[in-house]
C-alpha positions as CSV (number, residue, x, y, z in Angstrom):
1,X,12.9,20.4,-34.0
2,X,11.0,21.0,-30.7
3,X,12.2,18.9,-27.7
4,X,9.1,16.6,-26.7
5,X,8.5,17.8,-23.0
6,X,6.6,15.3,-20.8
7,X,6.1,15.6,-16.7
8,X,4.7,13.6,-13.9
9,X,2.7,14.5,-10.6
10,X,3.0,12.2,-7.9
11,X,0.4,13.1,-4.7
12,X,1.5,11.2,-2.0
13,X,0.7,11.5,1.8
14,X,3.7,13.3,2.9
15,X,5.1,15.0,-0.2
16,X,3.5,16.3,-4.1
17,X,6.5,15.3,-6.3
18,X,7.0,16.5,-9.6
19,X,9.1,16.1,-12.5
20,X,9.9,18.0,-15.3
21,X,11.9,15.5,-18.4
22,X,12.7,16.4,-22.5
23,X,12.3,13.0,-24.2
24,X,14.5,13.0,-27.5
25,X,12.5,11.9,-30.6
26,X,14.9,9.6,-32.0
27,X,16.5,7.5,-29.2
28,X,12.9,7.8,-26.9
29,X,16.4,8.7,-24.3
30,X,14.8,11.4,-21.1
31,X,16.9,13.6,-19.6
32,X,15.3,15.4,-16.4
33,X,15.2,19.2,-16.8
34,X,13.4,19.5,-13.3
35,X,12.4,18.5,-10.0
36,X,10.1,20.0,-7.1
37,X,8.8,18.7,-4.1
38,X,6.3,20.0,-1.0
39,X,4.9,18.6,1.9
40,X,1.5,17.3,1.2
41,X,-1.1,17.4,3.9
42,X,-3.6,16.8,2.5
43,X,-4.1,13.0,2.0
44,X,-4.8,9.8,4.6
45,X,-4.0,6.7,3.0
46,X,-3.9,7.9,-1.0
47,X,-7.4,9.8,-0.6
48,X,-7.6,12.9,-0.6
49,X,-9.1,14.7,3.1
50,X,-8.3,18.3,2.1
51,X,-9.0,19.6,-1.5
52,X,-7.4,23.1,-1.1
53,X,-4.8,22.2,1.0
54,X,-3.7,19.7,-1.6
55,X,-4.0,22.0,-4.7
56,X,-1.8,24.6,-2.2
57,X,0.6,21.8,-2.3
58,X,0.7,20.9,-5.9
59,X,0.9,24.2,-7.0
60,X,4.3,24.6,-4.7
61,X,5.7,21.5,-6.3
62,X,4.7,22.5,-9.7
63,X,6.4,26.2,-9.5
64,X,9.2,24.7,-8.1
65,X,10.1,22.4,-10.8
66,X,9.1,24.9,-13.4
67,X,11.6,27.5,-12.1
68,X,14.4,24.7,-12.2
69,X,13.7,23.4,-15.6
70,X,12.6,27.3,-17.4
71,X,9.7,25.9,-19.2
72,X,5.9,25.4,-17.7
73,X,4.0,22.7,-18.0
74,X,0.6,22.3,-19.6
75,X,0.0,18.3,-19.9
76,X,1.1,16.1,-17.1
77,X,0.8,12.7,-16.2
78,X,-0.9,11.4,-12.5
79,X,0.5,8.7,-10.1
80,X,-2.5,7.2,-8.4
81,X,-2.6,5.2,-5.1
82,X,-4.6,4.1,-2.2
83,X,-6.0,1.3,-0.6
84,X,-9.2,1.5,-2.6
85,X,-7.3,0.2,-5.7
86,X,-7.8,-3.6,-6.6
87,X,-6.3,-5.5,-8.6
88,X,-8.2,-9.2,-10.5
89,X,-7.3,-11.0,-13.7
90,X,-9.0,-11.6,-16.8
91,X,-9.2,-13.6,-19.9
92,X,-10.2,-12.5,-23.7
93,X,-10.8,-14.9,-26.7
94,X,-10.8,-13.3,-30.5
95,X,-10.4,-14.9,-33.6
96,X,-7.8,-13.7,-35.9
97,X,-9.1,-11.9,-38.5
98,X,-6.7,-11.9,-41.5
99,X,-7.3,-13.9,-43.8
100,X,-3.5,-15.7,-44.0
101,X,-4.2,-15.8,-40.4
102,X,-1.3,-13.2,-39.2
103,X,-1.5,-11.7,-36.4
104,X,-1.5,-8.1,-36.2
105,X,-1.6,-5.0,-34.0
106,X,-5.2,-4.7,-34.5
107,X,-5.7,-8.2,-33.4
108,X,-4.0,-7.7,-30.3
109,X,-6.0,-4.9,-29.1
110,X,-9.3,-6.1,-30.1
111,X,-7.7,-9.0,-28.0
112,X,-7.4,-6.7,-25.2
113,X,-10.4,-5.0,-25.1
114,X,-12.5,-8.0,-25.0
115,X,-10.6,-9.1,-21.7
116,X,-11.0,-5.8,-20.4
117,X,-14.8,-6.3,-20.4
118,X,-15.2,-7.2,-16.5
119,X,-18.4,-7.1,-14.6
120,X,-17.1,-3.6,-12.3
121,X,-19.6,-1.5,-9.9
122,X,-20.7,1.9,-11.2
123,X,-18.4,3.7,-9.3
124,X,-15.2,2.1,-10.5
125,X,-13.3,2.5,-13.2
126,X,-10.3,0.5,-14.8
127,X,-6.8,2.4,-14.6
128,X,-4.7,-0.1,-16.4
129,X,-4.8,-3.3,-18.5
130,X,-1.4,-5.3,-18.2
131,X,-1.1,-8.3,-20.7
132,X,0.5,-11.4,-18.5
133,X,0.9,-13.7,-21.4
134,X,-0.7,-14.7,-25.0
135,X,-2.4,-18.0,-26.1
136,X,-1.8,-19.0,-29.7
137,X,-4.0,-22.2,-30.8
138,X,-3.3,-23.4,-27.5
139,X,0.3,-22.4,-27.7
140,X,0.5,-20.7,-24.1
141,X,3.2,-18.7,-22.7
142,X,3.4,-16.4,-26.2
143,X,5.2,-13.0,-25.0
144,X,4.5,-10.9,-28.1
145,X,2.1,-12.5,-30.9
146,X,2.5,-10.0,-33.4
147,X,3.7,-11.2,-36.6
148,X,2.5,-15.3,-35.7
149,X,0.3,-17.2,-37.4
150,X,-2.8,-18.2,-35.8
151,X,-6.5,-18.8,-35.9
152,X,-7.3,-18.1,-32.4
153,X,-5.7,-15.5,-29.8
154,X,-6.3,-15.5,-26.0
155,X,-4.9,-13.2,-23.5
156,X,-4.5,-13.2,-19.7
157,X,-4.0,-9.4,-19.0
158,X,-4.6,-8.0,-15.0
159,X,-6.7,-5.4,-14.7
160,X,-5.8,-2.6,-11.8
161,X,-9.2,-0.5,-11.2
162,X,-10.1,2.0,-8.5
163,X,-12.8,4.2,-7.1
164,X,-14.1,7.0,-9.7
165,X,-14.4,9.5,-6.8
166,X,-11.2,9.1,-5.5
167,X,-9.2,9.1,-8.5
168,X,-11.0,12.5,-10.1
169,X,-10.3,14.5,-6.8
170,X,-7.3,13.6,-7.1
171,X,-7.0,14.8,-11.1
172,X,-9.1,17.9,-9.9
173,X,-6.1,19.2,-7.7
174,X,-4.2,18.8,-10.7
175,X,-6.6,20.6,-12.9
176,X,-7.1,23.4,-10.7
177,X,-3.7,24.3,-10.9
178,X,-4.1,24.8,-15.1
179,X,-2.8,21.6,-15.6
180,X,-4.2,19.4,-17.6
181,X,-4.6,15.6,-17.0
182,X,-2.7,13.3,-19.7
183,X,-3.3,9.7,-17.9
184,X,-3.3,7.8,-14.8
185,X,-0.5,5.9,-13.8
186,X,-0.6,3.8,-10.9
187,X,2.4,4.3,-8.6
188,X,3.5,1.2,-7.6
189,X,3.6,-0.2,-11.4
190,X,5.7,2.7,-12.2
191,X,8.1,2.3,-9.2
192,X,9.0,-0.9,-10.3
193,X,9.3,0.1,-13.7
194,X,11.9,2.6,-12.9
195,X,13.6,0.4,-10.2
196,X,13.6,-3.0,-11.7
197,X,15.8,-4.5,-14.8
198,X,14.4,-7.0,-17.5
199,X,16.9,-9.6,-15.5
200,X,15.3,-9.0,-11.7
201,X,11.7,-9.6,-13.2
202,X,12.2,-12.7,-15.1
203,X,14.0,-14.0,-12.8
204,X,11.3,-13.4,-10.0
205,X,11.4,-10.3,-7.7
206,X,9.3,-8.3,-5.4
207,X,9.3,-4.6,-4.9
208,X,8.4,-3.2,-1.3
209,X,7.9,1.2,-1.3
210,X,7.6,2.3,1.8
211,X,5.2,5.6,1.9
212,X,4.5,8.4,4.4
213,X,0.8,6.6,4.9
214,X,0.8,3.8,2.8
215,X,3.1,1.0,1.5
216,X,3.1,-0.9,-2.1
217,X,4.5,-4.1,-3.5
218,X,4.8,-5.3,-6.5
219,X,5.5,-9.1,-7.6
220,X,7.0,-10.1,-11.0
221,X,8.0,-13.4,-12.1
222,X,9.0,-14.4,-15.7
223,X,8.7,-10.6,-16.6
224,X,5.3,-10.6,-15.8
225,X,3.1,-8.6,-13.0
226,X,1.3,-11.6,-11.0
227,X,0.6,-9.5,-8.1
228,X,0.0,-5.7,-6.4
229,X,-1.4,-4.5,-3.6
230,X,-1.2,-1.7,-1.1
231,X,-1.1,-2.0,2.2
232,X,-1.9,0.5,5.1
233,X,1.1,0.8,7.0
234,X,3.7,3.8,6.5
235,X,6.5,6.0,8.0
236,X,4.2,8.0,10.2
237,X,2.6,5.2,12.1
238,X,6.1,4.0,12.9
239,X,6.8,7.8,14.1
240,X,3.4,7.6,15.8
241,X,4.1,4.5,17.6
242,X,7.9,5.4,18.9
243,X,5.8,8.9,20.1
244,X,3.8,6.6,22.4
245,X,6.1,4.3,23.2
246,X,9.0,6.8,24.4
247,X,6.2,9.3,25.6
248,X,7.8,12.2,23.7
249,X,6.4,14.7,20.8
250,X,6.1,13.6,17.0
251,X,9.1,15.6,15.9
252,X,11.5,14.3,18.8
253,X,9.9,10.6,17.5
254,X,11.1,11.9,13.9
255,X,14.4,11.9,14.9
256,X,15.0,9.0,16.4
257,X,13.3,7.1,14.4
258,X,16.0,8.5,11.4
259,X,18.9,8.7,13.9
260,X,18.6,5.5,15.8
261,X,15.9,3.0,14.7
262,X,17.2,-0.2,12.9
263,X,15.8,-2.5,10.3
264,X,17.8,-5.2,10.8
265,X,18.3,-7.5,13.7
266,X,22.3,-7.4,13.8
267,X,22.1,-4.3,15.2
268,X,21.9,-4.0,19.2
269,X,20.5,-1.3,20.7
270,X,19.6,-1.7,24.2
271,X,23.0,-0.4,25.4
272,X,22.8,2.8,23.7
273,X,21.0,6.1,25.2
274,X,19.1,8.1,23.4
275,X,19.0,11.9,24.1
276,X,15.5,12.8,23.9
277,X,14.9,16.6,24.4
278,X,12.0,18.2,25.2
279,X,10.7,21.7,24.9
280,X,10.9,23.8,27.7
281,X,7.4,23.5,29.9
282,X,6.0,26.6,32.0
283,X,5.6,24.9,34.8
284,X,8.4,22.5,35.7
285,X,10.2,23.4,38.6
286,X,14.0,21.8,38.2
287,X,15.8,24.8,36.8
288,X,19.1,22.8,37.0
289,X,18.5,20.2,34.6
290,X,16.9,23.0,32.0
291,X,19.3,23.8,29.5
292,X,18.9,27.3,28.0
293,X,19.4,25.8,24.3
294,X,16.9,23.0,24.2
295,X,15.0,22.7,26.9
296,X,15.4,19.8,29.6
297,X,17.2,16.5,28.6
298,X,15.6,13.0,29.3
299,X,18.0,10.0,28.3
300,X,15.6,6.8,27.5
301,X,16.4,3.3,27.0
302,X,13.7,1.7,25.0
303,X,14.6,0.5,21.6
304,X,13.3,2.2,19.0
305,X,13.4,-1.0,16.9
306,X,11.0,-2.3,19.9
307,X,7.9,0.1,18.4
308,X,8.6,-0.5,15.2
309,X,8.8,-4.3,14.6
310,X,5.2,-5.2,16.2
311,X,4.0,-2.6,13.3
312,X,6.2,-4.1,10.8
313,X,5.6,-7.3,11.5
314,X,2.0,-7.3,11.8
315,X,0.9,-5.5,8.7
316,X,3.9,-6.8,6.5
317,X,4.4,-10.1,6.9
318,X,1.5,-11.7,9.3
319,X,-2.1,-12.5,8.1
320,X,-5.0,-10.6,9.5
321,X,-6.1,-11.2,13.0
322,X,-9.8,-13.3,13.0
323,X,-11.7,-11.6,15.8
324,X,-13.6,-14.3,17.6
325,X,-16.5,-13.8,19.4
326,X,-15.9,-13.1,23.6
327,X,-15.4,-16.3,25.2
328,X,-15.4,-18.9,22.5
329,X,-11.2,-19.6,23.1
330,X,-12.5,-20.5,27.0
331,X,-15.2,-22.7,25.5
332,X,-12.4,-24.1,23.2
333,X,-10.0,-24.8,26.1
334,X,-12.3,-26.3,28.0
335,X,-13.6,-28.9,25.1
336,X,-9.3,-29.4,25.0
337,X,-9.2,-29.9,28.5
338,X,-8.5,-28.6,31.8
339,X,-5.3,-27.9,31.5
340,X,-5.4,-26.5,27.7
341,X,-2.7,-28.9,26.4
342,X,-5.1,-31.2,25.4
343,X,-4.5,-33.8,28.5
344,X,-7.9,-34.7,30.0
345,X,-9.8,-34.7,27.0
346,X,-10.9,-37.9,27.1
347,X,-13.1,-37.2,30.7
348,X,-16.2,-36.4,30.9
349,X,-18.5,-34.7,33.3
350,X,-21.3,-36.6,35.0
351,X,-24.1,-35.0,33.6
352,X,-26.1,-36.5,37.4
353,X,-23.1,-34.0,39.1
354,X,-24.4,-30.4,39.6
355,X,-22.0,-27.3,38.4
356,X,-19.4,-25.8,40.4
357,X,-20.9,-22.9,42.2
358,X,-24.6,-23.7,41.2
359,X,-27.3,-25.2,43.3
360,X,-29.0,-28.7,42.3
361,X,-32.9,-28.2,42.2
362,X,-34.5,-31.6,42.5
363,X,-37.6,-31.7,40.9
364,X,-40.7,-31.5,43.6
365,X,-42.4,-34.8,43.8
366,X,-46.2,-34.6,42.4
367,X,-49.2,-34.6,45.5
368,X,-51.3,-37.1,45.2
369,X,-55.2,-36.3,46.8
370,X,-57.5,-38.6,48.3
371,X,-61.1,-38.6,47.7
């Protein structure tokens, strides 16, 4: 019998994965035939910027993990991200339409469908709908209906859509290449899929991915999906931000960010020297502190983990900023008080006292003229 041959194309912001698997008939066991990989430049934040520099890119991938596994690839499936991909929740009401009132497959996709039918603008499109739990006759918390008995089914599913545009120039990279779409898969989902066990999501767990451009989470509690989202921090801002901080080039920033940057706060850096070299520059003028193999050497002692926490820690874990309009904290401080802390609240201005720095006009007194 013909091995069942099924791949997947993953177009992220740094790198076009692909893999090449043989899924066995009987036992539904996969065992990988192939992998490729190539830089992708051709996407900013899971959109693609570039079309024929990503196509370039999946076509490298794809001949790479074709000439590892010895077959090509016709069908494949797409891993889909980017901050334009929501996620909301929904609810569908059916009655069961057997009459002994068993439920049955075709009840619990008519189920589905009829939570699937959200109110969505014209340019989205729904990539997946993930049942949370079923309701049987009020009976809530129902994992798998099939086979119950019932009048009445309900389903809370969550429904992951994203914008049309987006996601066909992404399957047109793909299709470009002679490849032809099978199904959108949205990347974070299948992460923790391929990550997780059943035991970690009913217990309650959250997956964080870190990206090139992007980074995804996923929340899961009783074996269900309660939450996803993606959030616009990645690797390169981090590389970005140590650039600027240590005032040195984006590959040099590379490196230390994957030689000496910590994610923990055990770690102590601020007595160790980094050994930042530079390329050689036409016109400095210190020939003894040019080495002939790298260029010049500049030892720094900022902490890497310095430029990479504000970034971490404002994106990851804080809540947005609220931008006030200018001067409405000093209007707020001075309703506090004049000291800020709240102590002189309770005075009040004379409102017969004129301003600081402003000039009392008394109003002229009215002429009065005599016949």
């Amino acid at each position: 019998m013909r091995p069942y041959l099924i791949a997947g194309i993953d177009i992220g912001n740094s790198q076009v994965k692909v893999v090449i698997a043989k899924i066995d008939r009987d036992t539904l066991g996969a065992e990988i035939l192939g992998m490729g990989n190539a830089v992708s430049n051709g996407l900013r934040r899971g959109m693609v910027v570039d079309m024929e520099e990503t196509i370039e890119n999946v076509r490298t991938a794809v001949q790479r993990a074709e000439a590892m596994a010895g077959v090509s690839i016709k069908r494949a499936y797409l891993a889909v991200n980017g901050l334009h991909i929501k996620t909301q929740t929904s609810r569908g009401v059916i009655a069961v339409s057997r009459a002994d009132n068993e439920i049955s497959q075709n009840d619990i996709d008519r189920v589905l469908q009829a939570a699937s039918v959200v109110s969505l603008p014209a340019n989205r499109e729904i990539i997946h709908v993930i049942p949370r739990n079923f309701i049987v006759d009020g009976s809530e918390y129902v994992k798998n209906p099939l086979g119950m008995k019932g009048v009445r089914l309900e389903a809370d599913v969550l429904i992951i859509d994203g914008l049309s545009p987006y996601l066909r120039n992404a399957a047109k990279c793909v299709n470009e290449n002679g490849i032809e779409v099978a199904g959108l898969v949205y990347a974070p989902l299948a992460s923790a899929y391929a990550s997780l066990d059943k035991n970690q999501k009913e217990f309650g767990v959250m997956n964080l991915e870190f990206g090139g451009g992007t980074s995804t989470l996923t929340v899961f509690h009783e074996a269900d999906l309660l939450h996803s989202a993606v959030l616009p921090v990645g690797s390169r801002h981090i590389t970005n931000d140590i650039a600027i901080a240590l005032r040195t080039s984006l590959d040099v920033a590379e490196r230390i960010k994957l030689e000496h940057a910590a994610t923990s706060e055990g770690e102590d850096l601020r007595r160790r020297e980094i050994d930042a070299a530079l390329p050689s520059h036409p016109f400095r003028t210190r020939p003894d502190r040019v080495r002939h193999d790298r260029g010049p050497r500049r030892r720094v002692r900022p902490r890497p983990d310095h430029a990479r926490r504000p970034r971490l820690s404002a994106d990851l874990v804080r809540t947005p900023p609220v931008h006030r309009p200018r001067g409405t904290r000093r209007r707020r401080l001075a309703r506090r008080g004049a000291d800020g802390m709240g102590r002189g609240a309770g005075r009040r201005r004379d409102p017969r006292r004129p301003r600081r720095g402003r000039a009392r006009v008394r109003p002229e007194a009215p002429r009065v003229i005599r016949a």
